[in-house]
GUZA-795225 format. One record per residue (C-alpha): x, y, z; residue in one letter; residue number from 1. Coordinates in steps of 0.02 Angstrom, whole numbers, plus 50000, padded with zeros to 5 digits. Example, Ala and Ser with C-alpha at 12.3 -4.5 7.8 and 13.67 -1.06 7.14 Angstrom:
50615, 49775, 50390, A, 1
50684, 49947, 50357, S, 2
***
This chain:
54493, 62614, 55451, X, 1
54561, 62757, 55560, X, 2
54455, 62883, 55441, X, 3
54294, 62808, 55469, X, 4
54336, 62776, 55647, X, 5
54376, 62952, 55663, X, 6
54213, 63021, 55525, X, 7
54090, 62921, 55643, X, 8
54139, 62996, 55795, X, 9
54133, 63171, 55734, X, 10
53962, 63142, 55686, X, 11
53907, 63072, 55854, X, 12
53988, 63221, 55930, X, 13
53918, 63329, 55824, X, 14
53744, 63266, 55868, X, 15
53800, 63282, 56046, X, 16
53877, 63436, 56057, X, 17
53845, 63565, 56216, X, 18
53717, 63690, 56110, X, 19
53841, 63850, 56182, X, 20
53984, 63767, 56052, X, 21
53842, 63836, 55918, X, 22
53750, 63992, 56006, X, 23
53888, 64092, 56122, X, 24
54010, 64205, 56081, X, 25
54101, 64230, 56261, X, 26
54173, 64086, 56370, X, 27
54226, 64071, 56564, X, 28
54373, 64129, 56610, X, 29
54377, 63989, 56745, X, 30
54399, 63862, 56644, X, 31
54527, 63951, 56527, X, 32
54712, 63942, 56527, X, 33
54746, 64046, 56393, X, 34
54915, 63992, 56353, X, 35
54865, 63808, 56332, X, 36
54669, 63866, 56234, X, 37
54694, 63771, 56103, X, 38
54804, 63623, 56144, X, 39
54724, 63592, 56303, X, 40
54547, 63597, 56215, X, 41
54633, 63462, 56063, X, 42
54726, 63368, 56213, X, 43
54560, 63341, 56331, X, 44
54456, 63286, 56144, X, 45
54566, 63167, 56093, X, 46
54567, 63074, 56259, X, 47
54382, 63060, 56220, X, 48
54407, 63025, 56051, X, 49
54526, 62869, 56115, X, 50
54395, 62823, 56236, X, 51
54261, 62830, 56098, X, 52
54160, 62920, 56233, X, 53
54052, 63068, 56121, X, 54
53913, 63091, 56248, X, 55
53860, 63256, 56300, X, 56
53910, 63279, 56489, X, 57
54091, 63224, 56420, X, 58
54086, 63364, 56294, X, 59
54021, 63512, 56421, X, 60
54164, 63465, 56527, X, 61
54289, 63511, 56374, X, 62
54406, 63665, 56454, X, 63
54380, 63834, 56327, X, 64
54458, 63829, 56143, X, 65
54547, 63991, 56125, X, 66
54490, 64147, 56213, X, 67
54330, 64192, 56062, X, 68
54250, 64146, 55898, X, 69
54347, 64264, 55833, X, 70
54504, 64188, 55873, X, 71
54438, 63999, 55871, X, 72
54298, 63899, 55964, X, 73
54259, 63705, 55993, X, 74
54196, 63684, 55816, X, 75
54332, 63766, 55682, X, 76
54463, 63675, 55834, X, 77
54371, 63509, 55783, X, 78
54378, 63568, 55602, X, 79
54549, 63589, 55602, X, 80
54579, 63425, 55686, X, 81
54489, 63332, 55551, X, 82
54562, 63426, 55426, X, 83
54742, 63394, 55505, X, 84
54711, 63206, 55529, X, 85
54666, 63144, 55379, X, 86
54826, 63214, 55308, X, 87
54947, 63164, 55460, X, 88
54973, 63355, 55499, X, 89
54987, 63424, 55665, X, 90
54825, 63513, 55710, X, 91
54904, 63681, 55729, X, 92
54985, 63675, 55550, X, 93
54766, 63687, 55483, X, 94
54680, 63844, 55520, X, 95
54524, 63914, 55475, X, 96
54459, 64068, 55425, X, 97
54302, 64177, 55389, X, 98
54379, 64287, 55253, X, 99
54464, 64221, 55090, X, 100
54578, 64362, 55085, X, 101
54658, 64378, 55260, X, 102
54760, 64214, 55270, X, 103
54853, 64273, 55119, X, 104
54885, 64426, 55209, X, 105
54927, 64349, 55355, X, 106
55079, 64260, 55271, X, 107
55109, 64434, 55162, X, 108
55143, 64525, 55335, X, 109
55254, 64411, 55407, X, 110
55354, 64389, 55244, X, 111
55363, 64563, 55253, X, 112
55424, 64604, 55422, X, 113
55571, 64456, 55389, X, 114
55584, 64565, 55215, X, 115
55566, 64376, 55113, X, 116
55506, 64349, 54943, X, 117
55333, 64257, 54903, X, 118
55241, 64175, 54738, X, 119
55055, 64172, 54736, X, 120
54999, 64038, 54629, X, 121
54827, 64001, 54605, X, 122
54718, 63889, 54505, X, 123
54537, 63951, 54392, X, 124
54502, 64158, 54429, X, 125
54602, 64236, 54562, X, 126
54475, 64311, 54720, X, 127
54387, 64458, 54631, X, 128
54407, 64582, 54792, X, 129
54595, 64533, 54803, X, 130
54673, 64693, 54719, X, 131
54839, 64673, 54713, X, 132
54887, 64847, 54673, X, 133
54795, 64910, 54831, X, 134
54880, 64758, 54934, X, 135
55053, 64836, 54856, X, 136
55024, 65006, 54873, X, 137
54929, 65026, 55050, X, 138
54963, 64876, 55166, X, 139
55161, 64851, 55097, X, 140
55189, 64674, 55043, X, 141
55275, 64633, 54872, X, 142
55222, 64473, 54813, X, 143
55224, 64398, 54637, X, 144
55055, 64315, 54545, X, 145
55055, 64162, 54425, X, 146
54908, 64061, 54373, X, 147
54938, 63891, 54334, X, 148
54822, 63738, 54321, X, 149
54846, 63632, 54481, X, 150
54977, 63589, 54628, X, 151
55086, 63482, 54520, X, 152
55124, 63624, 54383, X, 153
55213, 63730, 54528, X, 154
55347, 63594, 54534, X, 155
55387, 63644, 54363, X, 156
55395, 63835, 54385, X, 157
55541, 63950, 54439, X, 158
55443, 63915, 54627, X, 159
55547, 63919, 54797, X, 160
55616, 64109, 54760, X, 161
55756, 64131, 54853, X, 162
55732, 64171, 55021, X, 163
55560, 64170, 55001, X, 164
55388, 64064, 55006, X, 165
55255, 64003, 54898, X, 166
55066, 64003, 54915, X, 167
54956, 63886, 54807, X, 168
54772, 63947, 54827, X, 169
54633, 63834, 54768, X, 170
54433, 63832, 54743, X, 171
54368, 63687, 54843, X, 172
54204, 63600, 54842, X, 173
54239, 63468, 54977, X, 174
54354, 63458, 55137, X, 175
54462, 63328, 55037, X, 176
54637, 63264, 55087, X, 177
54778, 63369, 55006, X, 178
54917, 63304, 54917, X, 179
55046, 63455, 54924, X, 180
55222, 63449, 54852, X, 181
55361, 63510, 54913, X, 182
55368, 63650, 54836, X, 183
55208, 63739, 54913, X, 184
55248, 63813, 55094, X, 185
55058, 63877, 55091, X, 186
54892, 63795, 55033, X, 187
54725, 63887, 55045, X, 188
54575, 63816, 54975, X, 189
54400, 63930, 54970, X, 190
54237, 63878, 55016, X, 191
54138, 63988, 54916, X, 192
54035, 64067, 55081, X, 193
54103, 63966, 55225, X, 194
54280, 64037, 55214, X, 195
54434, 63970, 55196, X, 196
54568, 63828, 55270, X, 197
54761, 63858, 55275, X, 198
54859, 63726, 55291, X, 199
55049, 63737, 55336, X, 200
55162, 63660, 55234, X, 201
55310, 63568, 55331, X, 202
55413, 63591, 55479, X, 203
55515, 63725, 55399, X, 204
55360, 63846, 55402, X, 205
55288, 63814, 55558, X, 206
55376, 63969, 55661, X, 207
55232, 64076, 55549, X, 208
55080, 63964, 55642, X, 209
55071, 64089, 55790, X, 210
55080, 64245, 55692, X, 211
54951, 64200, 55565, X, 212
54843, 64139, 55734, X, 213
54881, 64312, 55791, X, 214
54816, 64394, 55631, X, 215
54684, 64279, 55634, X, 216
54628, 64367, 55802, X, 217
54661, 64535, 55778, X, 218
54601, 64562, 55601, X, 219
54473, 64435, 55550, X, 220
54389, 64306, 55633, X, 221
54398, 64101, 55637, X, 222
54285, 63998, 55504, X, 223
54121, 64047, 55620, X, 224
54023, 63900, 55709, X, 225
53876, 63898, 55594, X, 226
53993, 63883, 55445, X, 227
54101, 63758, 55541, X, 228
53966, 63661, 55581, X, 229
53916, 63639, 55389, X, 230
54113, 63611, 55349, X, 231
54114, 63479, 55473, X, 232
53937, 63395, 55389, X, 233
54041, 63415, 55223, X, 234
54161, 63315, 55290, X, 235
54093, 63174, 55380, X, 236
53973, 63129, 55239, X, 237
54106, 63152, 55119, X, 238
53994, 63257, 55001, X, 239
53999, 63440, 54945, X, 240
53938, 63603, 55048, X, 241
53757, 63636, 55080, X, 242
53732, 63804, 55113, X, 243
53583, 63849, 55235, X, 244
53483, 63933, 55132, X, 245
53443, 64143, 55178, X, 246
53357, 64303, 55161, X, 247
53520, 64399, 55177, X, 248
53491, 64557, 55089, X, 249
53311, 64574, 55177, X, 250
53402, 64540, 55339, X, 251
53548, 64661, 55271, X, 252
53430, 64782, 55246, X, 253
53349, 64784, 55393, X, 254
53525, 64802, 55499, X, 255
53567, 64952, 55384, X, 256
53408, 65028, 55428, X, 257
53406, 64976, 55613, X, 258
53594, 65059, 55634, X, 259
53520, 65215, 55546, X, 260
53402, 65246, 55682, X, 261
53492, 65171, 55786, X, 262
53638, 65308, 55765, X, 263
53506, 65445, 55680, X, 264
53649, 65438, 55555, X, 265
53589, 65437, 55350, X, 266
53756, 65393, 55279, X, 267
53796, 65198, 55227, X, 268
53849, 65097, 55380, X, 269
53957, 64944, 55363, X, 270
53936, 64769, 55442, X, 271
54095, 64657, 55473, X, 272
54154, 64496, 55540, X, 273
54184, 64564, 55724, X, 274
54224, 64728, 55797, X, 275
54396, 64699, 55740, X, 276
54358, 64680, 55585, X, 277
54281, 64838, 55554, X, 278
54400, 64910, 55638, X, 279
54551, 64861, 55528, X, 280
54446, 64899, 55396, X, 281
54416, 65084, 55435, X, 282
54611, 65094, 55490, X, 283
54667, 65054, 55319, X, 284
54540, 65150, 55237, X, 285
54590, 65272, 55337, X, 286
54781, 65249, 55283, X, 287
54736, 65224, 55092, X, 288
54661, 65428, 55110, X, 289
54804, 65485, 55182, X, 290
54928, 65404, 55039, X, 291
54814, 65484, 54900, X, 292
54784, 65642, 54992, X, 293
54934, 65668, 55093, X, 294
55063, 65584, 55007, X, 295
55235, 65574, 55094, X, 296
55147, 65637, 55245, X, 297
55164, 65529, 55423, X, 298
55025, 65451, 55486, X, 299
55004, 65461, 55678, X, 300
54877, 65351, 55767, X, 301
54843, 65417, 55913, X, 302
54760, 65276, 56060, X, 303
54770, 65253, 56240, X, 304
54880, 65131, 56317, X, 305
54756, 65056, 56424, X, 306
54610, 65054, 56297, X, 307
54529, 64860, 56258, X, 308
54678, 64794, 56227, X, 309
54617, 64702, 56042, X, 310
54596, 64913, 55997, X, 311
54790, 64943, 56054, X, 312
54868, 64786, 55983, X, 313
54774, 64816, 55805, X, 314
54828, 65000, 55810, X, 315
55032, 64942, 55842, X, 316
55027, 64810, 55728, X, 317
54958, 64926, 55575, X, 318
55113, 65019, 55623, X, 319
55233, 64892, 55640, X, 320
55198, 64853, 55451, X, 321
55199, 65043, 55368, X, 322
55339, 65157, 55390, X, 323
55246, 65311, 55364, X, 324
55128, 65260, 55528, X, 325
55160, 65297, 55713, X, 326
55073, 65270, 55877, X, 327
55064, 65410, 55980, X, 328
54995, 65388, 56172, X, 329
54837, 65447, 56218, X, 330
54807, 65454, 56406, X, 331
54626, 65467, 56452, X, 332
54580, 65370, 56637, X, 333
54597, 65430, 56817, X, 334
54693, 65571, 56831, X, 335
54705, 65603, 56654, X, 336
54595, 65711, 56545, X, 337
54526, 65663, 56394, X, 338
54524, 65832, 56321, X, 339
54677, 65900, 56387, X, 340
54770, 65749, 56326, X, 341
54699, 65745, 56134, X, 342
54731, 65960, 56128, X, 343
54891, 65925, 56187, X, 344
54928, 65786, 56081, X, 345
54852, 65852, 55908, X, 346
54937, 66040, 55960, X, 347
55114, 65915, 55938, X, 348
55040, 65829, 55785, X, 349
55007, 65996, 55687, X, 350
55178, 66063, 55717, X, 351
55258, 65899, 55612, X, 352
55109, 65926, 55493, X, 353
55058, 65756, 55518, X, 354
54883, 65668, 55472, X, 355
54803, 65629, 55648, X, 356
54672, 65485, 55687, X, 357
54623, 65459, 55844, X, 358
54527, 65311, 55937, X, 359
54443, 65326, 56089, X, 360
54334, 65252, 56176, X, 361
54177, 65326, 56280, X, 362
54124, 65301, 56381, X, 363
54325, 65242, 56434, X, 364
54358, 65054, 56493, X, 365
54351, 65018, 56624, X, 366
54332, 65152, 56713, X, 367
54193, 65205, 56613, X, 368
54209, 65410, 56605, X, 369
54153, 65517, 56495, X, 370
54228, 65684, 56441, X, 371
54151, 65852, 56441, X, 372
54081, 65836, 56262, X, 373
54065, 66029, 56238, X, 374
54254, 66035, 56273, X, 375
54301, 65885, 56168, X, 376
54191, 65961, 56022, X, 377
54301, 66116, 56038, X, 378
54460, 66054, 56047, X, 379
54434, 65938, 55917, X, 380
54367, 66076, 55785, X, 381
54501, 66202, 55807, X, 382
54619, 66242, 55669, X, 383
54813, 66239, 55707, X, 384
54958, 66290, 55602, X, 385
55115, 66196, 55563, X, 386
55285, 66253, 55581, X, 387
55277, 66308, 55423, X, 388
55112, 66439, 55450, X, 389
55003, 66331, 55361, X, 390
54827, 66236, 55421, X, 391
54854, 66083, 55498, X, 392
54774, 65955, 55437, X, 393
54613, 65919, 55534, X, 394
54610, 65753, 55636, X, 395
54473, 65615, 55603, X, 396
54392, 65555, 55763, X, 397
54390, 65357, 55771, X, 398
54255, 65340, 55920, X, 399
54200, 65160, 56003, X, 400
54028, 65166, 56080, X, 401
54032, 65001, 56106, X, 402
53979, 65037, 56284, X, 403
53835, 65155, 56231, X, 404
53818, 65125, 56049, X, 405
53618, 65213, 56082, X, 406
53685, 65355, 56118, X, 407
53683, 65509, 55951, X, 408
53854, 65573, 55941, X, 409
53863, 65608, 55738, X, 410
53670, 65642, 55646, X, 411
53617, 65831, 55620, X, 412
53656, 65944, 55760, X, 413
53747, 65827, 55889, X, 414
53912, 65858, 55987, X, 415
54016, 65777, 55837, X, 416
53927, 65805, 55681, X, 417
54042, 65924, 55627, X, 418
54191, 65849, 55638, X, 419
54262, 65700, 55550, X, 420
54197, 65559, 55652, X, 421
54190, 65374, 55620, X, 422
54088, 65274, 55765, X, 423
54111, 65079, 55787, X, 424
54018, 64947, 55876, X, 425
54073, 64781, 55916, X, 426
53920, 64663, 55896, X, 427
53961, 64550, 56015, X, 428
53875, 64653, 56147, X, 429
53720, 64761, 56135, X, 430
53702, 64729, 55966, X, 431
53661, 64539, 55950, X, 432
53637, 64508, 56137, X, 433
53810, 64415, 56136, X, 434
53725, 64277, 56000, X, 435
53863, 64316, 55876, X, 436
54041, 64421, 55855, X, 437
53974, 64539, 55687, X, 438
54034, 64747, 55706, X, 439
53978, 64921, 55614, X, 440
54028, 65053, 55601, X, 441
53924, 65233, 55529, X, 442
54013, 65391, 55488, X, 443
53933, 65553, 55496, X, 444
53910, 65677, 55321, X, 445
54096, 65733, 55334, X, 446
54173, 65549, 55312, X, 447
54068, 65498, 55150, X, 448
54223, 65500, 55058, X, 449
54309, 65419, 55201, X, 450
54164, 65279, 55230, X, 451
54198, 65233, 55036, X, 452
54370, 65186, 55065, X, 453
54315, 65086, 55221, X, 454
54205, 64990, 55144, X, 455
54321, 64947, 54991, X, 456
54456, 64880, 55123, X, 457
54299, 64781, 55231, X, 458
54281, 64709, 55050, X, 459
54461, 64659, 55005, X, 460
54481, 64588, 55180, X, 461
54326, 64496, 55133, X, 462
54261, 64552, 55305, X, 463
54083, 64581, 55291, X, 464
53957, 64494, 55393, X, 465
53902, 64315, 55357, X, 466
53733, 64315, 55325, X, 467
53679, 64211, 55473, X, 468
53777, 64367, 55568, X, 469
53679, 64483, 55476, X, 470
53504, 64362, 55543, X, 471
53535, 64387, 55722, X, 472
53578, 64550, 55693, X, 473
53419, 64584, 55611, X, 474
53315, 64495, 55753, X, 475
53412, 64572, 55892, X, 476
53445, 64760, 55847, X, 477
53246, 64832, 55868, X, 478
53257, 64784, 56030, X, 479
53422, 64860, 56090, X, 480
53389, 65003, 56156, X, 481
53246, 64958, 56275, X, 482
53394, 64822, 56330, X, 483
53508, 64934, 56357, X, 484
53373, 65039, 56457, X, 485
53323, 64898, 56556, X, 486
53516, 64846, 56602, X, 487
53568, 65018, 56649, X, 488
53412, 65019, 56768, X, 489
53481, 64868, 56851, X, 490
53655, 64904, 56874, X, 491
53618, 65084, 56957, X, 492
53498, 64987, 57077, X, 493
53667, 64866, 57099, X, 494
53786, 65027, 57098, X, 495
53680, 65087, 57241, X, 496
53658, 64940, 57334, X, 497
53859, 64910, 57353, X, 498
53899, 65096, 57393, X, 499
53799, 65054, 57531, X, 500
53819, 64904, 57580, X, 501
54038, 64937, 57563, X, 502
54052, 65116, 57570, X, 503
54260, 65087, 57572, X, 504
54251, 65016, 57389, X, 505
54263, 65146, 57251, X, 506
54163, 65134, 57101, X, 507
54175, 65190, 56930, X, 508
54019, 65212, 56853, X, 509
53937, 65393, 56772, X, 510
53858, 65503, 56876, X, 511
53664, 65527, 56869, X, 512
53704, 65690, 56767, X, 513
53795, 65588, 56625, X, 514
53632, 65459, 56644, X, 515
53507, 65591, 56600, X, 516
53620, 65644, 56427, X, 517
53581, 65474, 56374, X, 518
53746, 65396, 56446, X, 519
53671, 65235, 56505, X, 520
53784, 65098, 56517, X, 521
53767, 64939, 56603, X, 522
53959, 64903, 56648, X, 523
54039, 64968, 56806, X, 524
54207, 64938, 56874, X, 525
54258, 64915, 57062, X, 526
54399, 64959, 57164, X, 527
54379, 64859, 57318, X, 528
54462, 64914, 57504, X, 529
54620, 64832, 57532, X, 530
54753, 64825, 57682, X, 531
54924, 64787, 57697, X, 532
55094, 64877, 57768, X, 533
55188, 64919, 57599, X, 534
55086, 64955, 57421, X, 535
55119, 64776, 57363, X, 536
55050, 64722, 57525, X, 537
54902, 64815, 57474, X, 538
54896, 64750, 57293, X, 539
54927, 64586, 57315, X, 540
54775, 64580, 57465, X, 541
54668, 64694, 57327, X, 542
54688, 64546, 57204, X, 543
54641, 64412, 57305, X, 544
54507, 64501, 57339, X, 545
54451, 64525, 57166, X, 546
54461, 64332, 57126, X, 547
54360, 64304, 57321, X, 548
54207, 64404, 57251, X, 549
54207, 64339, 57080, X, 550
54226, 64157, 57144, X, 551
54084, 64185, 57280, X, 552
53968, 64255, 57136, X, 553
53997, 64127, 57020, X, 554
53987, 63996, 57131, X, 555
53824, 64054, 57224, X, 556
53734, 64106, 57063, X, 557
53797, 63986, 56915, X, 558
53653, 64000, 56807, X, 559
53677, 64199, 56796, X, 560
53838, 64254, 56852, X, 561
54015, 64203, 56730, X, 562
54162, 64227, 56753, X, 563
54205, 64305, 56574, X, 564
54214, 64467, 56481, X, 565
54038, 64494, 56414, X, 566
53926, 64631, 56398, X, 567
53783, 64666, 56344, X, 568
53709, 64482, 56339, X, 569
53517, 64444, 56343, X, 570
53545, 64397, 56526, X, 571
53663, 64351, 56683, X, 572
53781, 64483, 56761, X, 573
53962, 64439, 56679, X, 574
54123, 64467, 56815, X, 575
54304, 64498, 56741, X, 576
54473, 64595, 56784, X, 577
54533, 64693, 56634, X, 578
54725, 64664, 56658, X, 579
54676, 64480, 56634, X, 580
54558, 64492, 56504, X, 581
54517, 64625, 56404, X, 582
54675, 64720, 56419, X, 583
54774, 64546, 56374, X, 584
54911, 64629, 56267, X, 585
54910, 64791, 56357, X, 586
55095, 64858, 56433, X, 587
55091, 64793, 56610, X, 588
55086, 64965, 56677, X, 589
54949, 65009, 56600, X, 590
54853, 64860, 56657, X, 591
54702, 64874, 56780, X, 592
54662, 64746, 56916, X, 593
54513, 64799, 56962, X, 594
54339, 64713, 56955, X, 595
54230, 64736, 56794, X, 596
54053, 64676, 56803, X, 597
53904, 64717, 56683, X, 598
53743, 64676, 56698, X, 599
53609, 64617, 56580, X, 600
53422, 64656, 56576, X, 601
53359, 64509, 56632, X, 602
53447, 64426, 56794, X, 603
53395, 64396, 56981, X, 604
53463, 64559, 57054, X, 605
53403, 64531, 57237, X, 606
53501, 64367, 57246, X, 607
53646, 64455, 57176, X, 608
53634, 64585, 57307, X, 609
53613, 64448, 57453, X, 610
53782, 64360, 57389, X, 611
53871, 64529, 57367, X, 612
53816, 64554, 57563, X, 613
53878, 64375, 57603, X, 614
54052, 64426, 57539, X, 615
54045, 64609, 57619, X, 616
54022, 64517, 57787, X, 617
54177, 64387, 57723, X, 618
54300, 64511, 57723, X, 619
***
């Protein structure tokens, strides 16, 4: 009774649903408590789900699931909840994912890091992209493999190693209830395109539900709405998966072809999951090189502290796992120099005769500088000796342009076509106009050796964009650079209009010189006047002062101005502080509590002006 009670409602709910739980990427900040994202969003749905009350003002009114798709959104959260219900598990314990590969790695790295055994079982033909030598070799984890023919064979197997866990991994054509024996501290069934579910196996192995979350956001991305959306349909009609039907290699195509010009790049780019995703990717390509190349040499990725702080985290956690990898500080904002710090830094590097990759972004967030590209050309070209008197090994640049992905950095004859550069995008912005999370990356004619090994890890992390990602893309990329024209226009008018209207404030934003290179961005960060007797006087007044403004703005303008950390949507002007947002898991010191806004092309800049003078003559 409780089943159909609980099938009915999801499908009134998912008739009902606020059309953002299916169409954005990015969520206010306002309304999000990230320590309680998930289990507040579960808490608030079941007191609905109690009340039987599935109408649509009830929904809208839900508090933010998790912080993005990537990490989880209203509709894999209801998944999961389904999922978890009909087989009297705690929600947390079911978790879905995009790739069919990454929540077996997930559980490989922490088994790893706690140095515990673990048996893979799995039923039919074992994921054709899962190569277990590679997994071995590169990423670290030991693991055994045994086929067998279902769930109940493992109880007669040598399973439960000692000191160790099992995995049973299953083909699945419906979101059934599963019937798990003891023995299996891990199921994961695949759904052929839509991904995969992991469900937790008993108390005992619930201290790995937060790491594999964690993995699950820094790596991959959740089970995506669209694909939740037809898991949930699977489920409440208790039939198997209809897949939307697509044009996805026209559509994949035409998003090669678009990045291509896009970049003025002729290599092969790459397409993930999320900017994350392509960025693990090229990281362990990256890493798989340097074992064949450079074997028994150290690895040393090189990032700044205070970069987006998914960059940092992924960066430290690739080293946390590899013995032979090393994070090395790159200090790049304010008073530091780009350039100086990277010739200082690979000048170090050379000496140990280590393999250097370095990350950057440019222009920086959030204080959005660029270097002198003549100098950074230079001092990333020039040949340095070991201690020994031999050539250094040259470093590969690792560059985001997520900022000003328009702008030619690697095709014939630019600053960095000479050099080994890899450039990412996350799609979230620019890209798709915020309408889904999908990443590339392109690699200029020096890294065709290196783009190859990317692409083979994008493919065993079964990363690659869905092809409802790749749709969007398709629709939204010809259009991206007269966007980003259009939204750079607007937020030099706004620039302007506050450096007059509050000459005190200081702004970080390029200078018209940078603007006529092709440096257009549509982000700029604000430092506003503060007072106070003591610096923490001053600090603490600054902040409130950063929350006054964004409140005032959202407030005053709540069809266009959010309190998140977009950029680069179709329209609105977006309002965040990194040290709360974007730089989430960045050291505290490092942290910047400042106010970020960007600005889209299409948005009612007067009005924002007239609010922006209402709070000038506030304070």
């Amino acid at each position: 009774m409780d089943n159909n009670k609980r099938l009915n409602y999801i499908k009134e709910v998912l008739k009902n649903m606020p059309t953002g739980w299916l169409s954005i990427t990015t969520h206010r900040l306002d309304i999000y408590d990230e320590k309680l994202a998930k289990t507040q969003f579960l808490e608030q749905f079941e007191a609905l789900y109690d009340g039987n009350n599935s109408e649509s003002a009830a929904l809208s009114e839900l508090p933010t699931a998790y912080d993005y798709i990537r990490l989880g959104h209203p509709l894999s959260c209801l998944l999961e909840w389904a999922i978890a219900k009909a087989n009297n598990l705690k929600s947390e314990n079911v978790i879905s994912f995009s790739s069919k590969t990454v929540p077996i790695l997930a559980i490989l790295r922490k088994n790893a890091l706690d140095k515990k055994n673990i048996q893979i079982f799995y039923t039919g033909e074992l994921l054709e992209f899962f190569d277990a030598e590679i997994v071995r070799n590169i990423y670290g984890y030991t693991f055994d493999l045994k086929q067998v023919e279902n769930a109940e064979a493992i109880s007669n197997t040598n399973s439960n190693p000692k000191n160790g866990s099992t995995i049973f991994i299953s083909q699945q054509a419906e979101f059934d209830t599963v019937n798990l024996p003891t023995e299996i501290d891990f199921f994961i069934s695949l759904h052929g395109d839509l991904g995969s579910v992991l469900v937790v196996n008993g108390p005992k192995n619930e201290s790995y539900i937060s790491e594999i979350q964690h993995v699950r956001r820094r790596e991959t991305v959740a089970m995506t709405p669209d694909d939740s959306l037809t898991a949930l349909r699977s489920l409440v009609e208790q039939s198997p998966i209809h897949n939307r039907k697509t044009n996805v290699e026209a559509d994949k195509n035409s998003v090669l072809e678009s990045i291509k010009s896009i970049t003025a790049t002729t290599t092969k780019p790459l397409v993930a999951s999320s900017g994350l995703s392509i960025q693990y990717a090229i990281l362990m390509g990256l890493v798989h090189d340097a074992v064949e190349k450079h074997k028994g040499k150290a690895i040393k990725i090189i990032v700044p502290p205070n970069c987006y702080g998914g960059t940092n985290d992924q960066a430290r956690r690739v080293a946390a796992c590899l013995d032979n990898v090393e994070i090395v500080d790159l200090l790049v904002d304010g008073d530091n120099d780009m350039v100086q710090s990277i010739d200082t830094v690979l000048a170090k590097i050379a000496i140990e005769d280590a393999i250097p990759y370095i990350i950057a972004e440019i222009p920086t967030n959030p204080r959005v500088e660029v270097p002198n590209l003549i100098d950074l050309k230079r001092v990333l070209s020039q040949e340095r000796k070991t201690a020994f008197g031999t050539i250094a090994i040259d470093p590969v640049f690792i560059l985001d342009q997520t900022f000003c992905p328009n702008v030619h950095f690697l095709g014939v004859g630019e600053v960095l076509s000479e050099i080994r550069t890899i450039s990412f995008a996350s799609g979230s912005k620019f890209p798709s106009g915020g309408q889904c999370t999908a990443g590339y990356c392109v690699g200029n004619t020096k890294t065709e050796a290196l783009m190859e090994k990317i692409e083979m890890h994008l493919t065993l992390c079964d990363n690659e964009a869905t092809a409802l990602q790749y749709e969007i893309l398709a629709k939204q990329l010809p259009s991206m650079n007269q966007r980003i024209k259009d939204a750079y226009s607007n937020t030099r008018d706004f620039v302007n209009f506050i450096n007059t209207a509050l000459p005190e404030a200081k702004i970080n934003f390029v200078s018209e010189e940078l603007a006529s290179q092709g440096f257009t961005p549509s982000v700029f960060s604000l430092d506003l006047p503060t007072k106070g007797n003591t610096a923490e006087e001053k600090e603490t007044h600054k902040r409130a002062l950063n929350l006054k403004l964004i409140n005032l703005m959202i407030t005053e303008i709540p069809n266009e101005s959010k309190f998140c950390v977009s950029y680069g949507q179709l329209k609105g002007c977006y309002w965040t502080i990194p040290a709360t947002s974007t730089q989430g898991t960045t050291k505290e010191g490092d942290k910047d509590y400042i106010v970020r806004a960007s600005l889209s092309p299409n948005m009612d800049l007067e009005l924002h002006k007239k609010i922006f003078l209402k709070f000038v003559e506030s304070i």
